[in-house]
C-alpha positions as CSV (number, residue, x, y, z in Angstrom):
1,X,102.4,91.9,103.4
2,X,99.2,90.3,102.9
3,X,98.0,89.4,99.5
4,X,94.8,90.4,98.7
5,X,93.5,86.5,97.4
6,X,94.3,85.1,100.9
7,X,92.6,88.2,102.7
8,X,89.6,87.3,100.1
9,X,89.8,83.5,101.2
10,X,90.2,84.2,104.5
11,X,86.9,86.7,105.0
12,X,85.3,84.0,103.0
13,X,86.2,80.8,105.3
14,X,84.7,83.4,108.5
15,X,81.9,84.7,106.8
16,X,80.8,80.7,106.4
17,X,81.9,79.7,109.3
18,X,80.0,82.2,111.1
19,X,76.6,81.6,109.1
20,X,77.0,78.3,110.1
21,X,77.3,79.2,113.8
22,X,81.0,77.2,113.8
23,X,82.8,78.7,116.3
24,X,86.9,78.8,115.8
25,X,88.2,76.2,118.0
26,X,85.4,74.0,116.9
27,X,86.7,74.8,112.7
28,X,90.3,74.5,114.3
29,X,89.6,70.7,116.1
30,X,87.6,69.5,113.1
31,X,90.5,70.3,111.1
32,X,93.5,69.1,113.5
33,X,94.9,72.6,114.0
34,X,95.0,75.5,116.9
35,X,92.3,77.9,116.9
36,X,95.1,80.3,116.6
37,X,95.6,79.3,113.4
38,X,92.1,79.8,111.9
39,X,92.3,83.3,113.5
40,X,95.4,83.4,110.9
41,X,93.8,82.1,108.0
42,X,90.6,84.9,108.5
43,X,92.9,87.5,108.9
44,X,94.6,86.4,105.6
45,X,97.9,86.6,107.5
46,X,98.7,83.2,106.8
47,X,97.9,81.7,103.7
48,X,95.7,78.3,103.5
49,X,97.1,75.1,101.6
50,X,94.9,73.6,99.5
51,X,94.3,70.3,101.1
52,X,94.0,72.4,104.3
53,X,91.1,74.5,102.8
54,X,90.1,71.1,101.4
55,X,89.3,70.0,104.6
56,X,87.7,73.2,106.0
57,X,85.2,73.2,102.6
58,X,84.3,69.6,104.0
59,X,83.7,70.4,107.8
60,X,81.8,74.2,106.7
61,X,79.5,71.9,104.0
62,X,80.4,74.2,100.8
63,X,82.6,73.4,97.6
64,X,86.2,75.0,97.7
65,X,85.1,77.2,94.7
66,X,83.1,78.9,97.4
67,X,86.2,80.7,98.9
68,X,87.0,82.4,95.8
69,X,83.6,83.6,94.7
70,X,83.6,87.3,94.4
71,X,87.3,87.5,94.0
72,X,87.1,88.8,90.6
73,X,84.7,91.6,91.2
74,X,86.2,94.9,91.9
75,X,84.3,97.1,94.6
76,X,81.9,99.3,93.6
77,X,82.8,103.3,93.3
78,X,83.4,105.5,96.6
79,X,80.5,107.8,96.7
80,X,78.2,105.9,95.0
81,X,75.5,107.5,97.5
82,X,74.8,103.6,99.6
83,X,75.6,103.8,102.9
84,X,76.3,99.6,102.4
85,X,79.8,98.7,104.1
86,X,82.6,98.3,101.7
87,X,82.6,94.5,102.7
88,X,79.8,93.4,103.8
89,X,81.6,90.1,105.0
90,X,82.8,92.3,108.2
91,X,79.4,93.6,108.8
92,X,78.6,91.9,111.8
93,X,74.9,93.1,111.7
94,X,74.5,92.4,107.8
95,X,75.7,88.7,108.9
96,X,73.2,88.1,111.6
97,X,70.8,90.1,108.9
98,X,71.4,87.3,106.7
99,X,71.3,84.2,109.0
100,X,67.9,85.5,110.3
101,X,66.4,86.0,106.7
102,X,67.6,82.4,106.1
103,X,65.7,81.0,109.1
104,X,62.7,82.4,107.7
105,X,60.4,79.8,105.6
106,X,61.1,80.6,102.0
107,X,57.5,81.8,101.0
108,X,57.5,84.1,104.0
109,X,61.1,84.8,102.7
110,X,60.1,86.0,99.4
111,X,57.8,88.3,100.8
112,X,60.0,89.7,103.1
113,X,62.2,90.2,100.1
114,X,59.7,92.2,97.9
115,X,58.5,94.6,101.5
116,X,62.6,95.1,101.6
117,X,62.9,95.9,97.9
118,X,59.7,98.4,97.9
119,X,61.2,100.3,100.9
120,X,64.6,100.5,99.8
121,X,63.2,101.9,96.6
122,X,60.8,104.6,98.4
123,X,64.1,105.5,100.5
C-alpha cells in the first residue's frame, strides 16, 4: 500500500521535474539509477531515501523542503463549485499553463495575472 507522504514526494519530484523540462532517463542518469526507478518514485510506489532525494533536489535546482511543501494542507471540500482538478500536479494542461506563464517577462506577467484574476471573477 502506498503511503500517502511518498505519493506526495513523488507528484512533487514530477511536477519539478517536468517544469524543468527534465525528462526521466535524463533525472534517472544524473542520479546513477534506471529510469524505471524514477517512474517508481513518481508513482510513490517506492519510497525515496534521503540522500537519494538529496541528490535529485541537487540535479532539479530546488531545496529538499521543496518535496514536502503542501503536505500538510488538506484538499479543499468536494463541491466546492471550481471545476480545478483535485491535484493540480497531474494536470497536464495546468503544468504547461504554468511553464508558459513563467516564460513570460514578469511585468507582462503581472498583467497577465490581474486580466486572469478580473475574468475569473466576472465568471
Amino acid at each position: 500500500m502506498k503511503h500517502p507522504v511518498d505519493v506526495h514526494v513523488g507528484k512533487r519530484i514530477r511536477h519539478r521535474r517536468w517544469m524543468s523540462g527534465t525528462t526521466q532517463q535524463q533525472l534517472a542518469e544524473a542520479v546513477g539509477i534506471k529510469f524505471q526507478q524514477i517512474q517508481k518514485y513518481e508513482t510513490g510506489m517506492n519510497r525515496v531515501s534521503a540522500s537519494r532525494l538529496w541528490d535529485i533536489s541537487k540535479v532539479l535546482d530546488v531545496n529538499v523542503s521543496f518535496f514536502f511543501e503542501g503536505l500538510d494542507v488538506q484538499p479543499a471540500a468536494a463541491g466546492t463549485g471550481s471545476d480545478m482538478p483535485s491535484d493540480i500536479l497531474t494536470d497536464k494542461e495546468a503544468l504547461e499553463l504554468l511553464r508558459s506563464y513563467y516564460a513570460i517577462p514578469e511585468n507582462q506577467r503581472r498583467r497577465l495575472f490581474d486580466l486572469a484574476r478580473v475574468l475569473s471573477e466576472a465568471a
